[in-house]
C-alpha positions in Angstrom: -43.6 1.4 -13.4 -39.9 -0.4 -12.3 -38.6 0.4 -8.5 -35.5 2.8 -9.0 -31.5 1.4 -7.8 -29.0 4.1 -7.4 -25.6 2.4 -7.6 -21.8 4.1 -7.6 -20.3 2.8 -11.0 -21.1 2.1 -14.5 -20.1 -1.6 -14.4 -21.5 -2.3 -11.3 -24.7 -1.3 -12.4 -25.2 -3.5 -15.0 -24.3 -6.6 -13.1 -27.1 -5.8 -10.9 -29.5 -5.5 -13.4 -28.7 -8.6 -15.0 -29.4 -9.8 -11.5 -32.7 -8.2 -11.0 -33.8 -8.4 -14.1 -37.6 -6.8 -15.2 -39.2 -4.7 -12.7 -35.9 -2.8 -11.4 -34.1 0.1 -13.5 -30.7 0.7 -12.0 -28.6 3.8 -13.0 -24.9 5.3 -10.9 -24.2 8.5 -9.8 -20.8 7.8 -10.9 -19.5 8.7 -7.5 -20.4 11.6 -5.1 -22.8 14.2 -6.8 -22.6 16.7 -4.1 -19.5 17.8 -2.7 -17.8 20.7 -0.5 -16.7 22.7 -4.2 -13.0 23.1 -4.3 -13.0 27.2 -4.9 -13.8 27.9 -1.1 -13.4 26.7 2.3 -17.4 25.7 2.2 -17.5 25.2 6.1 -19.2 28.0 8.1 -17.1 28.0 11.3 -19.6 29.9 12.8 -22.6 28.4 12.5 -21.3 24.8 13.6 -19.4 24.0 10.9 -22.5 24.1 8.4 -20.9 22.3 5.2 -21.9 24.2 2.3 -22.4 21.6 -0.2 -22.8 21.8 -4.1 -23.7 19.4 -6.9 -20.6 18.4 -8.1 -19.5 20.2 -11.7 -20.2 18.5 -14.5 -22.9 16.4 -13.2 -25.4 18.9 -13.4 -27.2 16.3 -16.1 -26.7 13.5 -14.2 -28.7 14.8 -11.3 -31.4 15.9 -13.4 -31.4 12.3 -15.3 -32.2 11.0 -11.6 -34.5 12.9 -10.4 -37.0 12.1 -14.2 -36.2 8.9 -13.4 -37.3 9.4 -9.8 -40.6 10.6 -11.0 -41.3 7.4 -13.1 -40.5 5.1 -10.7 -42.0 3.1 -8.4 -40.0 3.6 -5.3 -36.1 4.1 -5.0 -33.3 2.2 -3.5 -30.1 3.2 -2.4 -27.4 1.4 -3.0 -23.7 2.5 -3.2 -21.0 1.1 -1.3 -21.1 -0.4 2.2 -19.5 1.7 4.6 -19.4 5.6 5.4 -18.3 7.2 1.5 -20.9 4.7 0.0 -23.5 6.0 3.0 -22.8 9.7 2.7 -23.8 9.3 -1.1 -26.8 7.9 -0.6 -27.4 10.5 1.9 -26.5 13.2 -0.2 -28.8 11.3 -3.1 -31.6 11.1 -1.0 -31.4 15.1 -0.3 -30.8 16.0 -4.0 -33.8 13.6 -5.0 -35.8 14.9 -1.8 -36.6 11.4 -0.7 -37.3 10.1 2.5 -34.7 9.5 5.2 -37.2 8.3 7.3 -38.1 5.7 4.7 -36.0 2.3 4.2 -34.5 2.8 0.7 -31.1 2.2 2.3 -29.6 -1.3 0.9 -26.1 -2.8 0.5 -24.4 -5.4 -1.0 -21.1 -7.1 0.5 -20.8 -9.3 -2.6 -22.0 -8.7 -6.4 -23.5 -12.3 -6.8 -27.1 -13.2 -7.2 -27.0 -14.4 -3.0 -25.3 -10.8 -2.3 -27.9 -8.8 -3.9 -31.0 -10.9 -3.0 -29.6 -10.8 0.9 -29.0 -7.1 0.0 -32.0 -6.4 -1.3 -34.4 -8.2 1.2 -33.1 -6.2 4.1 -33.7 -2.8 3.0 -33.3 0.0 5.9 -33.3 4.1 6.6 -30.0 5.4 5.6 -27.6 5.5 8.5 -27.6 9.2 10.2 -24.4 8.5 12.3 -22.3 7.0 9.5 -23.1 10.2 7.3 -21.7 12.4 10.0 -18.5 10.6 10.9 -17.9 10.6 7.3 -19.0 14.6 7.2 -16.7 15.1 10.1 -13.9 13.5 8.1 -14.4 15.9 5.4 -14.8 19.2 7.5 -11.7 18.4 9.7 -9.7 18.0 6.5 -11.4 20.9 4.6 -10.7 23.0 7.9 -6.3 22.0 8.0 -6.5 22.2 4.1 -7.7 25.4 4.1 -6.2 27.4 6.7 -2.8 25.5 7.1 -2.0 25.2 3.2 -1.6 28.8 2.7 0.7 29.7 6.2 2.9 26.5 4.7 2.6 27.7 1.3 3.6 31.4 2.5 6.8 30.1 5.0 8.1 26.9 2.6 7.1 27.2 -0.9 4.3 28.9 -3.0 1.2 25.6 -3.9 2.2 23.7 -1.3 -0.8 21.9 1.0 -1.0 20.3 4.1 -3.4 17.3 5.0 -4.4 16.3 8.3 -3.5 12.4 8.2 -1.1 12.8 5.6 1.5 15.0 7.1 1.2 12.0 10.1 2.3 9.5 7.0 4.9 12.1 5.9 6.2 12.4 9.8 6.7 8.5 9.8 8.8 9.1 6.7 10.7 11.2 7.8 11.2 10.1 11.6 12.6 6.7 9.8 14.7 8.8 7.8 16.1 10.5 10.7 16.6 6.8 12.7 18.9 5.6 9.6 21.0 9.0 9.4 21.6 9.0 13.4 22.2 5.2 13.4 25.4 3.9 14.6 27.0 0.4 13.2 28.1 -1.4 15.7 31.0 -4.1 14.6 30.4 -8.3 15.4 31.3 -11.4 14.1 30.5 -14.8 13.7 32.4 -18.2 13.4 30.9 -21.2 11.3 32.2 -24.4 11.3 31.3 -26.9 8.8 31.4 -30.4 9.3 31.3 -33.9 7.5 29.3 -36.3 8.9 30.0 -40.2 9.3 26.9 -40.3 6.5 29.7 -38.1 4.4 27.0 -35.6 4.5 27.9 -31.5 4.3 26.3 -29.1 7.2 27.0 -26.4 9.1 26.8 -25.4 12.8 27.7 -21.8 14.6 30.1 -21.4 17.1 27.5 -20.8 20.4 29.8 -20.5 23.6 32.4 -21.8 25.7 32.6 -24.0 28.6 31.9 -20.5 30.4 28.2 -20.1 28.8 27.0 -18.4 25.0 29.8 -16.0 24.4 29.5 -12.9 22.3 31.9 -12.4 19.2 32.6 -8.9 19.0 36.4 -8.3 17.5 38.5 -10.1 14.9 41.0 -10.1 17.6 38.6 -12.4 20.0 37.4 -14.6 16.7 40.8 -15.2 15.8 42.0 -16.3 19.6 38.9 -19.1 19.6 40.0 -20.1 16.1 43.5 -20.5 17.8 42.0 -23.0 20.8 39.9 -25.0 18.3 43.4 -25.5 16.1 43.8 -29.6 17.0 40.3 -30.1 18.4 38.2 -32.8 17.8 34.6 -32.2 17.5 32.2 -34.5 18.9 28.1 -34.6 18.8 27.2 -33.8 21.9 23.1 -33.7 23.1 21.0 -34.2 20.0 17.0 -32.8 20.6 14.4 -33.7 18.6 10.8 -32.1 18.5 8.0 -30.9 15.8 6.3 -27.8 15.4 3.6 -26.1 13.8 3.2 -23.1 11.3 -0.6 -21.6 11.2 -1.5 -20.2 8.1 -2.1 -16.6 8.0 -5.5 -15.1 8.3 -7.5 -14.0 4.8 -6.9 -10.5 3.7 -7.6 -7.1 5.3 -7.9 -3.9 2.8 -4.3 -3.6 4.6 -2.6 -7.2 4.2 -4.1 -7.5 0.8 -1.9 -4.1 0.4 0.8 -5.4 1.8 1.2 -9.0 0.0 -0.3 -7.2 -3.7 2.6 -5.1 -2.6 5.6 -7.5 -1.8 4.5 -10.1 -4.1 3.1 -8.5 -7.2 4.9 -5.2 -6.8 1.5 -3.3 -7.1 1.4 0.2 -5.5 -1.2 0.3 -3.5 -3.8 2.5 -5.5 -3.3 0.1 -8.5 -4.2 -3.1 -5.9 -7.2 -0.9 -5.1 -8.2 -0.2 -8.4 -7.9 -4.0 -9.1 -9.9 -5.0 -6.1 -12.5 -2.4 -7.0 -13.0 -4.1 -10.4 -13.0 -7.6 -9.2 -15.6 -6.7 -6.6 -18.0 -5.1 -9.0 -18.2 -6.9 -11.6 -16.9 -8.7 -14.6 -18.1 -11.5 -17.2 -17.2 -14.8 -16.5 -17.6 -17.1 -19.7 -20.3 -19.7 -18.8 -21.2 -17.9 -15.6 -22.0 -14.3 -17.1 -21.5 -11.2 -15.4 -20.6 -11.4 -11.3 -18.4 -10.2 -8.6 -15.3 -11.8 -7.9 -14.3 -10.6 -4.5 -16.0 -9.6 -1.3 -16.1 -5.7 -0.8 -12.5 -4.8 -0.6 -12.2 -2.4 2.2 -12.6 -3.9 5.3 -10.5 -4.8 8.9 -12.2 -8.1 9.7 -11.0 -11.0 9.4 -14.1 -12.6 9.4 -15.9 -15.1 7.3 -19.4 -16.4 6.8 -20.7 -20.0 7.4 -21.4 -20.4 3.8 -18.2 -19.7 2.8 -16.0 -21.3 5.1 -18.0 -24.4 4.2 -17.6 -23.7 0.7 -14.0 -23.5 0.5 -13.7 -26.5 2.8 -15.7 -28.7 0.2 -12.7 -27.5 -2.6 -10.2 -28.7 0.1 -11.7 -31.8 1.2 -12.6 -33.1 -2.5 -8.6 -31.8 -4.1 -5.8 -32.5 -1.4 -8.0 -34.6 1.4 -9.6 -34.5 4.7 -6.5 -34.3 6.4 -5.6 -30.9 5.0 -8.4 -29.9 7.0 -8.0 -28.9 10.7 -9.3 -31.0 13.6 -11.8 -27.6 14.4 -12.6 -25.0 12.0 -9.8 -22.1 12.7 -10.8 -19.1 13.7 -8.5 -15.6 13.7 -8.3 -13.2 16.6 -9.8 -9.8 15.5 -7.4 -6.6 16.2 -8.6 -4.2 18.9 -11.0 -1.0 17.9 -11.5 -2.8 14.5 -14.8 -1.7 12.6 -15.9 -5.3 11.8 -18.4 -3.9 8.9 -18.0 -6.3 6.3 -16.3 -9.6 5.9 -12.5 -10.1 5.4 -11.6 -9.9 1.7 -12.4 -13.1 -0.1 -13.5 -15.1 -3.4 -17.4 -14.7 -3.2 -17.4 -18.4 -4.7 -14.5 -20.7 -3.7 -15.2 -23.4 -6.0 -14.2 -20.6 -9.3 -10.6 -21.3 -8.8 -8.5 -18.7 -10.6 -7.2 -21.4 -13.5 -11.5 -21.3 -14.6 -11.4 -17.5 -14.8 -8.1 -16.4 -15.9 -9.1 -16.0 -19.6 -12.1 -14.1 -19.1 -9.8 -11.3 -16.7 -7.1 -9.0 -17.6 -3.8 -10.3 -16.6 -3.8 -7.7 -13.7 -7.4 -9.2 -12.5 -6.2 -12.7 -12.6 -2.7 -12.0 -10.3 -4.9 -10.3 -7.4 -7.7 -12.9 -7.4 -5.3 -15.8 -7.6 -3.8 -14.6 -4.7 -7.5 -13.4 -2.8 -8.0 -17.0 -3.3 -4.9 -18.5 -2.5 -4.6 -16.8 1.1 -8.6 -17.3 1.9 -8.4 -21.2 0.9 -4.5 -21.6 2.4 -6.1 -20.2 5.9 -8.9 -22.8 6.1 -6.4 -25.5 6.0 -4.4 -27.3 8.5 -1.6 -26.4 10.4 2.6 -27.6 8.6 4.3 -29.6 11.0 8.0 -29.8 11.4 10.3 -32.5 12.3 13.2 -30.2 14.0 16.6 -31.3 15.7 19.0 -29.3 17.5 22.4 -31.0 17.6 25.7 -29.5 20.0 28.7 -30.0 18.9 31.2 -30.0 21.4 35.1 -28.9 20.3 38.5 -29.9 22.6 41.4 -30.3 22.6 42.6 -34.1 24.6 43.6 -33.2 27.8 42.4 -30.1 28.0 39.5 -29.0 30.2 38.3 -26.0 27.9 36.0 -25.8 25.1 33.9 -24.9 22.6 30.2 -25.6 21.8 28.8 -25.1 18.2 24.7 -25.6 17.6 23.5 -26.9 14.5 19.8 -26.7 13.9 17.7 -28.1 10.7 14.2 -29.2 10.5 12.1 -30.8 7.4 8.8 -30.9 6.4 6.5 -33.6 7.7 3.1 -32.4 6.8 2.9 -30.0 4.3 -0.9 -28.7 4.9 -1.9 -25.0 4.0 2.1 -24.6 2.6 0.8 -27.0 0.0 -0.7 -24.0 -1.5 0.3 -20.9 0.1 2.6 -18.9 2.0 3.1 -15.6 3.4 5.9 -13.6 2.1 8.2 -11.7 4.3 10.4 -9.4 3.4 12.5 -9.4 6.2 12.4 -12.7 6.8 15.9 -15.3 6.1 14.9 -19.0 6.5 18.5 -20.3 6.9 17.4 -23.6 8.7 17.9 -26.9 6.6 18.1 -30.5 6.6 20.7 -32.1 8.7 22.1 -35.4 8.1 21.3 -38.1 11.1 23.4 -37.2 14.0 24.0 -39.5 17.3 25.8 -38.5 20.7 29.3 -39.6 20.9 30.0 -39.5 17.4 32.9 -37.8 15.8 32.8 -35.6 13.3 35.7 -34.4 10.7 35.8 -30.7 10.4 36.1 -29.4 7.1 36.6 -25.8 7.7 36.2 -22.9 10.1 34.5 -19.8 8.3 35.0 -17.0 10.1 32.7 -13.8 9.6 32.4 -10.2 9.8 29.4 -8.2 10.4 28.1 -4.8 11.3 24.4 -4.3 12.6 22.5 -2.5 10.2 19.8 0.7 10.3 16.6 0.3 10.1 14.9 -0.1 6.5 13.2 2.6 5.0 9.3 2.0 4.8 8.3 0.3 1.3 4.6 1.2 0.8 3.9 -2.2 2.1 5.5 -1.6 5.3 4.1 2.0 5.4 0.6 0.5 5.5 1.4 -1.7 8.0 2.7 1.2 10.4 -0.7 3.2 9.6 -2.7 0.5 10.1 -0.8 -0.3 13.3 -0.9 3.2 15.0 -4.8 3.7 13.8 -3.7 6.1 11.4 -6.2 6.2 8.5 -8.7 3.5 7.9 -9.3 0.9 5.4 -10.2 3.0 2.5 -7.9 5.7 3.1 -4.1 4.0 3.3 -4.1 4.1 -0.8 -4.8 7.9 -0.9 -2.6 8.7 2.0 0.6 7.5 -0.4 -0.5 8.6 -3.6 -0.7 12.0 -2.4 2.2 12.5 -0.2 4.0 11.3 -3.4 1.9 13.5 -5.7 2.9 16.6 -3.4 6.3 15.6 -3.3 7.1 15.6 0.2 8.4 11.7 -0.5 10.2 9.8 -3.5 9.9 6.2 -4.4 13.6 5.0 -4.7 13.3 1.8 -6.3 9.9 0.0 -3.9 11.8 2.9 -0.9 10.0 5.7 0.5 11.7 8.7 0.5 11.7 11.8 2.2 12.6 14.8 0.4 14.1 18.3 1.7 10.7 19.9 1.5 9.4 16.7 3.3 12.1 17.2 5.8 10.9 21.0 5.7 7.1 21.2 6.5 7.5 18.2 8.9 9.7 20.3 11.3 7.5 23.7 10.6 4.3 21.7 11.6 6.2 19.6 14.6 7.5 23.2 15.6 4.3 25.2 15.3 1.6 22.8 15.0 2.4 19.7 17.3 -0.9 17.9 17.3 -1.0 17.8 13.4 2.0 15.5 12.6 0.4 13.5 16.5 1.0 9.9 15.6 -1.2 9.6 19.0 -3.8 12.4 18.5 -4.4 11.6 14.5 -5.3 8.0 16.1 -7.5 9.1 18.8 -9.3 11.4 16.1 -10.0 8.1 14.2 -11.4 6.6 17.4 -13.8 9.9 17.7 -14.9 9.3 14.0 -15.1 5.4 15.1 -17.5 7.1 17.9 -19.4 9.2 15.8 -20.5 6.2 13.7 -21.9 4.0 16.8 -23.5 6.8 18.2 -21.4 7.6 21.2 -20.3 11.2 20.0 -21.7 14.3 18.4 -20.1 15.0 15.5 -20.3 18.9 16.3 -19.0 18.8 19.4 -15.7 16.8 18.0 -15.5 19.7 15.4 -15.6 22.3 18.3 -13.2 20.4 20.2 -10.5 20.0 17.7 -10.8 23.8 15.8 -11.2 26.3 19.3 -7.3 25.1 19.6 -6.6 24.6 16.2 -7.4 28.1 15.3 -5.8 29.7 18.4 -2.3 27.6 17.5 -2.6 29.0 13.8 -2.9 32.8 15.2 0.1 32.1 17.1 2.1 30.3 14.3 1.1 33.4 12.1 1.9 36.1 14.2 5.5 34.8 16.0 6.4 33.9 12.1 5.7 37.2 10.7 8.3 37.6 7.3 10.4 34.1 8.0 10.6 32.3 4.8 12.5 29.3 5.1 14.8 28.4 2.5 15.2 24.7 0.6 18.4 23.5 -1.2 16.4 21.4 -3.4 14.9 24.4 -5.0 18.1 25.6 -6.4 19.7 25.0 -9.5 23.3 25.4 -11.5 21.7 27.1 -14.1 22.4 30.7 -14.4 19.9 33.6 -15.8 20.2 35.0 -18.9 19.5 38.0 -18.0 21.5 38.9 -14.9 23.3 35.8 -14.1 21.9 34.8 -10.6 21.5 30.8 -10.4 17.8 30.0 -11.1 15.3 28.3 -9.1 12.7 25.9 -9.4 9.2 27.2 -9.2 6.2 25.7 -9.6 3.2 26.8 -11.8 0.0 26.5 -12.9 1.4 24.0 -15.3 3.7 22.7 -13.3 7.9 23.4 -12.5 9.4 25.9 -14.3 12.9 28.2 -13.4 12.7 31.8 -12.4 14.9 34.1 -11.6 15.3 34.3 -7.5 16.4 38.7 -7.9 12.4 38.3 -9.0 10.7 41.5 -9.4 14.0 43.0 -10.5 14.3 40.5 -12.9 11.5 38.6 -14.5 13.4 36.3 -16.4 11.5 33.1 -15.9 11.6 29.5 -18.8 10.7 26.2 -18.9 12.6 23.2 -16.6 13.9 21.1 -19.2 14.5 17.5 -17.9 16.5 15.3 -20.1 15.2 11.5 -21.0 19.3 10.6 -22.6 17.1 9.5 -25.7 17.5 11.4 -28.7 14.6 12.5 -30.8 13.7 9.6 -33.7 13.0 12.6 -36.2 15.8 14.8 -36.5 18.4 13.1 -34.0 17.8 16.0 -31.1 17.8 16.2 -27.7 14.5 13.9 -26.0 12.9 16.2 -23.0 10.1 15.7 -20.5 7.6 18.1 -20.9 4.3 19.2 -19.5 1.0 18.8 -20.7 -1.8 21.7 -19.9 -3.7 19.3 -17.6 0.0 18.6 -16.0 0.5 14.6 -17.7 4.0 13.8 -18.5 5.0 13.5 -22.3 8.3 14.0 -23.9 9.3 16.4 -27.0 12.0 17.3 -29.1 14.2 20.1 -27.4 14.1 21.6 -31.2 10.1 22.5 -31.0 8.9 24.5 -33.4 11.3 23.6 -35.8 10.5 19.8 -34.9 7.3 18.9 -34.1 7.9 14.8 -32.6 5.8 14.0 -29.5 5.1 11.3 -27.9 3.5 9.4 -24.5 5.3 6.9 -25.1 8.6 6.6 -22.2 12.1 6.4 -24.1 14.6 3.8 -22.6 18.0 3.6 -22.6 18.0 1.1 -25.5 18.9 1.8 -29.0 17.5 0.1 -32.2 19.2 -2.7 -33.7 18.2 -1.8 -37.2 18.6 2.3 -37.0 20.9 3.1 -34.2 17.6 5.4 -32.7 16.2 5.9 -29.3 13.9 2.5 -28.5 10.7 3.8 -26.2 8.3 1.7 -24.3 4.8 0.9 -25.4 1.6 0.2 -23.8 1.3 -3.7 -24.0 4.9 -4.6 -22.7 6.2 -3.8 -26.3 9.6 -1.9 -27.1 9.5 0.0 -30.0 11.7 2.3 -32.9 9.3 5.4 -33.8 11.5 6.3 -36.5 9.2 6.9 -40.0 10.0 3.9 -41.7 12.4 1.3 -39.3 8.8 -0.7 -37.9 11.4 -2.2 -35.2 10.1 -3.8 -32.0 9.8 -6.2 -29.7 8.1 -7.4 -26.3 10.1 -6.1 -22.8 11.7 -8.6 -21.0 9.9 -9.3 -17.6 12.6 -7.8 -15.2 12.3 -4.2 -17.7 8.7 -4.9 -17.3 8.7 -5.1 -13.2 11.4 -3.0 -13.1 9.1 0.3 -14.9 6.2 -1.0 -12.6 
């Protein structure tokens, strides 16, 4: 007889019995195994929103696999993830298996190391009621909007359409940002350089500040062009000349968000795919000479906290490689956000000393890139502080004789200490660091003017979100928590109420569309303020403070009487999107067609539908040409909806392919090049054999 683990995944189960060893069997339910099934709403509204669950279809075998392997066991553990999913599994386990909640079988695991899963696994306890319902209340709420709002939007916008409850609050950010930019007015100013040669014969700049009147303004050409008119014969003379340091903290190890963010601005990973990564790393993978392990600390988390063991850890790597001085005076400690969860550690290297150059050939090149920079930020925030030598010089400009004039501020620093910038920094992508060096600068002393550049400028709109920035307004208006910021994009993208436009996020018209018909008729839905105060009631659901019933109650007694409303004052409106469409005329009675979508995606029908039926496929052109017969390339449509593209000739040409075409033509053959898996452009033409590996910006740029 062997004790019983129930894990999540596949990989991460066999890492754990290579930890255990004899004596433990440990299998994965590959996910949830029960769920609310997808053909009906599943909640009875009635009877307190009694979930209706189901074993999930297709793992009918699974759960019978378990529960044999229950009955030859020798006790069970549970342990999936650490925080509400992972505890609403082993809740829903524990039901299906009928084993005790009152019994501790409840273990978790922050970190998939030996440590992690013998301080796991020595600390077992009862699963935890309250997390189960917060996450059940989750689920309800959004099975409750899914259900009855999807079909009043799908009726008014567009026929498939669904609405989420936190999604359409990501969607509303969109689209309010969207609306800032269009109303946005420029407003005109300007700027004056002056740049200078100093009595070193060194080249700098300094920016025209003020007058003898106080910091003036530069608003018109006309104005610029008067100053540049009083300076014509002035001499310029160093005026006060400040000196002083300063310090730059490093920032604080990741969040599930900030790791989003950098994976984001640095790597150019969407944010499911840094998930994905992060998901691997923490599970599981085989080191040469250190055998199977987890690389990372669970990866969704909002604390920035770190153990004892670890901190000392990476301080060891940073004392023995760049010094003690690279060490601050006092171990540095980051200020937690308010109304964080604080479940698990902040995201970071489970062993500091297996810097990323020891691992990098026993991880995918994806793998490598996220831990490199896990570990650079966790190891770059135990560091010490950069200091800065600065200066500030004023430059004073007159005319002999004359008692008015003009003041121009020059301002550089360098680097004295380089600490935790030595190894890492935070990106910004807003960020201009324009200060530089300036040459050694004394009161009194002349200097010859070498030119006066004068500039103008316009203020510009606000930037549209990137996903990066999107996760950062989420996150920053307690929209979503850790785990969810991923699925929020993906499907707002996925249901196309937004469009990436180069790393942009895009509202579209339909977008545009169901935000206003849910502002309109359905104000608490698209709530920046009310989605975030939900999250706090789930927050409270979890510690015990509130019943998760009575939150249901709450939220679907007004929910339901605004849906009534909505239903009854929009009886027959159908509103009406230009996006839908199309220049393409029917063949049968020559109406322009629109776009609908189908079971297997968009297709055009005719809009005088039932009169006419006249309904065909929505061809989408690549501009490649097809390597077997020289024909149009289309996009087409698989019958589980995945992208692959076809000759426009089919049946008389039968050439398919997965592979993306590109806008390159062979060298050899003159034919369409496409893009492989692997980074590798290739011909597909029978008998040519042409390719080649993508350059790096064609690579990033497809990404």
């Amino acid at each position: 007889m062997s004790k019983l683990v129930i894990v999540e995944s596949i990989s991460k189960a066999k890492v754990i019995k290579g930890f255990l060893g004899d004596g433990y069997e440990v299998m994965a339910s590959i996910g949830h195994v029960r769920d609310l099934p997808a053909s009906k709403l599943s909640v009875d509204v009635h009877n307190d929103f009694a979930p209706k669950y189901e074993v999930v279809k297709g793992k009918e075998k699974l759960v019978s696999e378990l529960k044999s392997a229950v009955k030859k066991s020798d006790g069970v553990l549970l342990a999936t993830d650490p925080d509400r999913e992972g505890e609403a599994i082993s809740w829903h386990l524990a039901t299906l298996l009928n084993l005790d909640l009152n019994e501790k079988n409840r273990v978790t695991f922050n970190e998939i190391t030996r440590p992690g899963i013998e301080k796991g696994m020595s600390a077992p306890r009862k699963v935890d009621i309250d997390m189960v319902n917060a996450q059940q209340a989750r689920r309800i709420l959004d099975r409750l909007v899914g259900y009855k709002l999807s079909p009043f939007v799908s009726q008014k916008i567009r026929k498939g359409l669904s609405a989420g409850r936190v999604q359409s609050v990501a969607v509303r950010l969109i689209v309010d940002k969207e609306n800032e930019i269009n109303s946005f007015v420029p407003e005109e100013y300007w700027s004056l350089d002056a740049r200078f040669t100093s009595p070193s014969r060194r080249i700098f700049s300094a920016a025209f500040a003020g007058d003898e009147t106080g910091k003036v303004k530069l608003v018109s050409e006309e104005q610029t062009k008067g100053y540049m008119a009083r300076l014509d014969g002035a001499v310029y003379t160093v005026g006060s000349v400040k000196k002083g340091t300063r310090k730059k903290s490093p920032a604080p190890p990741f969040t599930t968000s900030t790791m989003q963010q950098e994976a984001s601005r640095r790597l150019n990973f969407q944010s499911q795919r840094t998930m994905k990564i992060a998901q691997e790393l923490y599970e599981g993978v085989n080191i040469k000479d250190h055998g199977s392990m987890g690389l990372i600390t669970y990866m969704r988390t909002d604390s920035l906290r770190i153990s004892d063991q670890a901190r000392e850890q990476g301080c060891d790597y940073i004392r023995s490689t760049y010094g003690e001085k690279f060490l601050p005076e006092k171990p540095r400690y980051f200020k937690q956000r308010a109304g964080i969860q604080d479940g698990h550690e902040a995201v970071r290297p489970t062993n500091p000393a297996l810097i990323p150059a020891m691992v990098k050939d026993s991880l995918t090149v994806e793998q490598y890139k996220l831990y490199n920079l896990i570990w650079l930020r966790f190891m770059a925030s135990l560091m010490a502080d950069c200091v800065q030598n600065t200066v500030k010089a004023e430059i004073k400009a007159q005319k002999p004789g004359d008692d008015k004039y003009c003041i121009f501020n020059a301002t550089g620093y360098e680097v004295k200490f380089e600490g935790f910038t030595a190894l890492y920094e935070e990106t910004n992508e807003n960020e201009e660091e324009k200060d530089g060096k300036l040459p050694e600068l004394k009161p009194d002393e002349t200097l010859k003017l070498k030119e006066l550049v004068p500039g103008q400028h316009f203020t510009q709109a606000p930037p549209r979100y990137t996903e990066a920035s999107l996760i950062k307004a989420l996150e920053e208006n307690g929209v979503g928590r850790p785990s969810t910021y991923a699925t929020i994009i993906t499907t707002i993208i996925k249901r196309e109420y937004v469009k990436r436009s180069a790393k942009q996020l895009v509202p579209t018209e339909l977008g545009f569309a169901t935000t206003k018909l849910l502002g309109e008729r359905f104000p608490k839905i698209v709530n920046v303020k009310f989605t975030a105060q939900m999250e706090t009631s789930l927050d409270e659901i979890e510690e015990g403070k509130e019943n998760y019933i009575s939150v249901l109650h709450d939220f679907y007694g007004d929910f339901e009487k605004t849906l009534d409303k909505a239903k009854a004052e929009m009886q027959g409106v159908k509103i009406e999107l230009e996006e839908d469409k199309t220049d393409i005329p029917c063949d049968k009675c020559g109406a322009m067609m629109v776009i609908k979508i189908g079971r297997y995606g968009k297709f055009l029908a005719c809009p005088n539908y039932p009169a006419c039926k006249n309904a065909k496929p929505l061809i989408q052109e690549t501009g490649a040409t097809c390597p077997k017969c020289g024909a149009k390339l289309v996009e087409k449509r698989s019958r589980k909806g995945h992208a692959f593209f076809g000759c426009e000739a089919w049946p008389k040409c039968d050439f398919a392919t997965w592979d993306k075409p590109t806008e390159e033509k062979c060298p050899n053959c003159g034919r369409s090049l496409f893009k492989q898996r692997g980074g590798m452009i290739a011909c597909l033409a029978e008998g040519c054999g042409y390719s080649k590996k993508a350059s790096k910006k064609k690579a990033k740029d497809d990404e």
